[in-house]
C-alpha positions as CSV (number, residue, x, y, z in Angstrom):
1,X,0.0,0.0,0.0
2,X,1.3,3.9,-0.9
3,X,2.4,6.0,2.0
4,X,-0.8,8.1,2.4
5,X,-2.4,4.7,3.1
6,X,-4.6,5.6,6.5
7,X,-6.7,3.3,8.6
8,X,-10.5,2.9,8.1
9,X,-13.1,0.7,10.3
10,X,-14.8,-1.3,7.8
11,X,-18.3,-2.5,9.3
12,X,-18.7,-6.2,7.8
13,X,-22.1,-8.1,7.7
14,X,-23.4,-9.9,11.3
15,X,-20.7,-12.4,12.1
16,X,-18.6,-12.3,9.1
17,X,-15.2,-10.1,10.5
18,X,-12.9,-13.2,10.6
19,X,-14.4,-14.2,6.5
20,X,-14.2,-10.7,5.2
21,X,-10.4,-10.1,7.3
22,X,-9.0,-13.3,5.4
23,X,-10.2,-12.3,2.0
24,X,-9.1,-8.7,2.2
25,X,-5.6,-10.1,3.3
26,X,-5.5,-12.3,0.7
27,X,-6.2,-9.3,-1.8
28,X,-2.7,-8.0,-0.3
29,X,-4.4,-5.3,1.5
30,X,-3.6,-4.5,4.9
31,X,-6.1,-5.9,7.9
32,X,-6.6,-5.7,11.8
33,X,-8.7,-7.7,13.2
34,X,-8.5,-7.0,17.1
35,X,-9.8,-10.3,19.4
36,X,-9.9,-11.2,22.2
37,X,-10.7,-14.9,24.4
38,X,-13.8,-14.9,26.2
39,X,-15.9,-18.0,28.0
40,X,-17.9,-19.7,25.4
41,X,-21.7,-18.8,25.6
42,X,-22.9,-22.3,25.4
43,X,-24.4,-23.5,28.4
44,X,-22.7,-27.8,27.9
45,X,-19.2,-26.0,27.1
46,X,-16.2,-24.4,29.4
47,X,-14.4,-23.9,26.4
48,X,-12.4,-20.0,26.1
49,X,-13.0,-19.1,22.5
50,X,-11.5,-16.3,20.6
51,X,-14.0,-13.3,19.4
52,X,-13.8,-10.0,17.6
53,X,-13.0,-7.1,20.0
54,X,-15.1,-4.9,18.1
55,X,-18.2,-7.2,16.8
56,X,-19.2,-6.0,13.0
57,X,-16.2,-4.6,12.4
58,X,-12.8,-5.0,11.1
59,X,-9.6,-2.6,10.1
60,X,-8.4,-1.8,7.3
61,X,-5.5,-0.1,5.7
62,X,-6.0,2.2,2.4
63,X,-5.8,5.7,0.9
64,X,-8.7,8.0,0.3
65,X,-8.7,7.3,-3.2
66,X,-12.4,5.4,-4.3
67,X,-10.3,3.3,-6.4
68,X,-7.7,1.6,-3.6
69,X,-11.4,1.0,-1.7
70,X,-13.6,-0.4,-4.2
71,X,-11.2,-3.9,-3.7
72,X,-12.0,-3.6,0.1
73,X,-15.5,-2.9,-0.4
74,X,-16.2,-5.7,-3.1
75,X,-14.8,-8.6,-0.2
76,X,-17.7,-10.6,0.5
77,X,-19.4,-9.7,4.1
78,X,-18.2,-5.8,3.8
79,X,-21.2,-3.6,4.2
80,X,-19.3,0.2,4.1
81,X,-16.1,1.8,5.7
82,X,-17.3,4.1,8.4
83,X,-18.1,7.9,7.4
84,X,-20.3,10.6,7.3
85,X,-21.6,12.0,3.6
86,X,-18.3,13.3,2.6
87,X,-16.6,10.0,2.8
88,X,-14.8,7.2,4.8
89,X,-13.5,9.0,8.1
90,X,-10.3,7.6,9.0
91,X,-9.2,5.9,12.2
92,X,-6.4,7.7,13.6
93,X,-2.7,5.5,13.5
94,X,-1.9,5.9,17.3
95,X,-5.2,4.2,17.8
96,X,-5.0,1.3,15.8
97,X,-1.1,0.6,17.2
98,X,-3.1,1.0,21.0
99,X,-5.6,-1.7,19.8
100,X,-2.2,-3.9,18.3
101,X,-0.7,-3.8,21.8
102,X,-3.4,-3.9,24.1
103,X,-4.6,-7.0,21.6
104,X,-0.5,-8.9,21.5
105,X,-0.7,-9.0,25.5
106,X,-1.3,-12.9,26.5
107,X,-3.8,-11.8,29.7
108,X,-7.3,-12.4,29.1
109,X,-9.1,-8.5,28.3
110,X,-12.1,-8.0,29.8
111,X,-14.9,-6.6,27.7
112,X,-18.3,-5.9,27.6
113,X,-20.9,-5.7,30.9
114,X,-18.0,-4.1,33.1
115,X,-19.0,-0.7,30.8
116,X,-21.8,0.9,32.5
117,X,-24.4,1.7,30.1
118,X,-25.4,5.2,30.3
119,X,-28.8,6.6,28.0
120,X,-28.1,7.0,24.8
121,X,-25.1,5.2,24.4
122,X,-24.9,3.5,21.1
123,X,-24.6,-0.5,21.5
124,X,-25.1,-3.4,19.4
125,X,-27.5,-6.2,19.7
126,X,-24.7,-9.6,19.8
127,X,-27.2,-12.4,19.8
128,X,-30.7,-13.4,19.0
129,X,-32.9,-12.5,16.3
130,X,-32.3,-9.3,16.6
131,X,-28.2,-9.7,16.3
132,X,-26.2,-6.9,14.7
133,X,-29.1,-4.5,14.8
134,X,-27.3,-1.1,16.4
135,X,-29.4,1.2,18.4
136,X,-29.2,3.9,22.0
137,X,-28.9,2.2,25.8
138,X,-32.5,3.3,27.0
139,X,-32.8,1.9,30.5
140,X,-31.9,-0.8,32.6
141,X,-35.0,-3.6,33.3
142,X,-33.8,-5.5,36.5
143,X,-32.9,-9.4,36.6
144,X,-30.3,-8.6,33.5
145,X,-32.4,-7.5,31.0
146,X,-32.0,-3.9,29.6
147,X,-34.2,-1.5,26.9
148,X,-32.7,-0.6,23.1
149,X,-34.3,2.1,21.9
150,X,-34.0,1.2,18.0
151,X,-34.8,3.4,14.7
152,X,-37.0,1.7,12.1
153,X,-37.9,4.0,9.1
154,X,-37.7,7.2,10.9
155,X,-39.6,5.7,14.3
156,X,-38.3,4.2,17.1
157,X,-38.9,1.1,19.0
158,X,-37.9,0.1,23.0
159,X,-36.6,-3.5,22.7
160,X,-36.3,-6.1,25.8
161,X,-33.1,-8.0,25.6
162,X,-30.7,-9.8,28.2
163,X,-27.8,-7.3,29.1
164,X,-25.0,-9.7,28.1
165,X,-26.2,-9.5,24.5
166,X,-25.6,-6.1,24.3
167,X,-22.5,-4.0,24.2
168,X,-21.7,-0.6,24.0
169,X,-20.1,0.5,20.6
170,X,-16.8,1.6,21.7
171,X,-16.6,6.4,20.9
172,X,-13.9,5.5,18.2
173,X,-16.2,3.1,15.7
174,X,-19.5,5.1,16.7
């Protein structure tokens, strides 16, 4: 990749960061895809199983230039690179080398419920039938179960979910 080459959060489709991460490194682009080990959510299994850091989304490396992206954004699973309406808003180097340490470390990170949800926090729905759907922290229901307030076509909707299928879309991807 050039030297203006900066680093971009590419949001990928519900559950597909490690698919899309290998094809866009086997297109010889540059890829991060932060992970951590967490306790396996399946009720028969102890097993510590390696998950995205960031769920929906993966790193990448290119310039600002449509034509170094259109590779990246034609990898199957990519939805968009993270922007506003004048384009891809890049994530800033420093950040991405914090992410690359904090992620080489061999101690277990701890992630998710420890973040207290505060209203209107942006989170993401994990699991369910409702996984990947984004919307704001509303309130807290009692016996681990918290309100998402979501937007569907301009209205919005309270959903009931458990609180450890939800996390909080970390400030830097939101």
């Amino acid at each position: 990749m050039k030297d203006n080459a900066l680093w971009f959060a590419l949001l990928t489709r519900s559950n597909f960061e490690q698919t899309v991460y290998s094809r866009i490194c086997k297109k010889q682009i540059e890829a991060f895809l932060p992970s951590t080990r967490k306790p396996s959510k399946r009720k028969d299994r102890k097993l510590m199983i390696e998950a995205p850091l960031f769920p929906g989304y993966v790193f990448v490396k290119s310039s600002m230039a449509p034509v170094d992206q259109l590779p990246i954004l034609k990898t199957l699973g990519a939805v968009r690179l993270l922007g506003n309406s004048a384009g891809p808003i890049p994530v800033p180097h420093r950040q991405i080398e914090s992410l690359k340490l904090l992620t080489s470390v061999t101690q277990n990170l701890v992630t998710g419920s420890i973040i207290e949800l505060k209203k209107g926090d942006p989170v993401i729905i994990l699991e369910g039938p409702m996984a990947g759907l984004k919307g704001e922290f509303f309130e807290h229901k009692g016996k681990g179960r918290v309100i998402i307030k979501i937007d569907l076509l301009g209205r919005y909707a309270g959903v009931e979910v458990d609180s450890d299928k939800v996390e909080k879309i970390p400030d830097l991807l939101s």
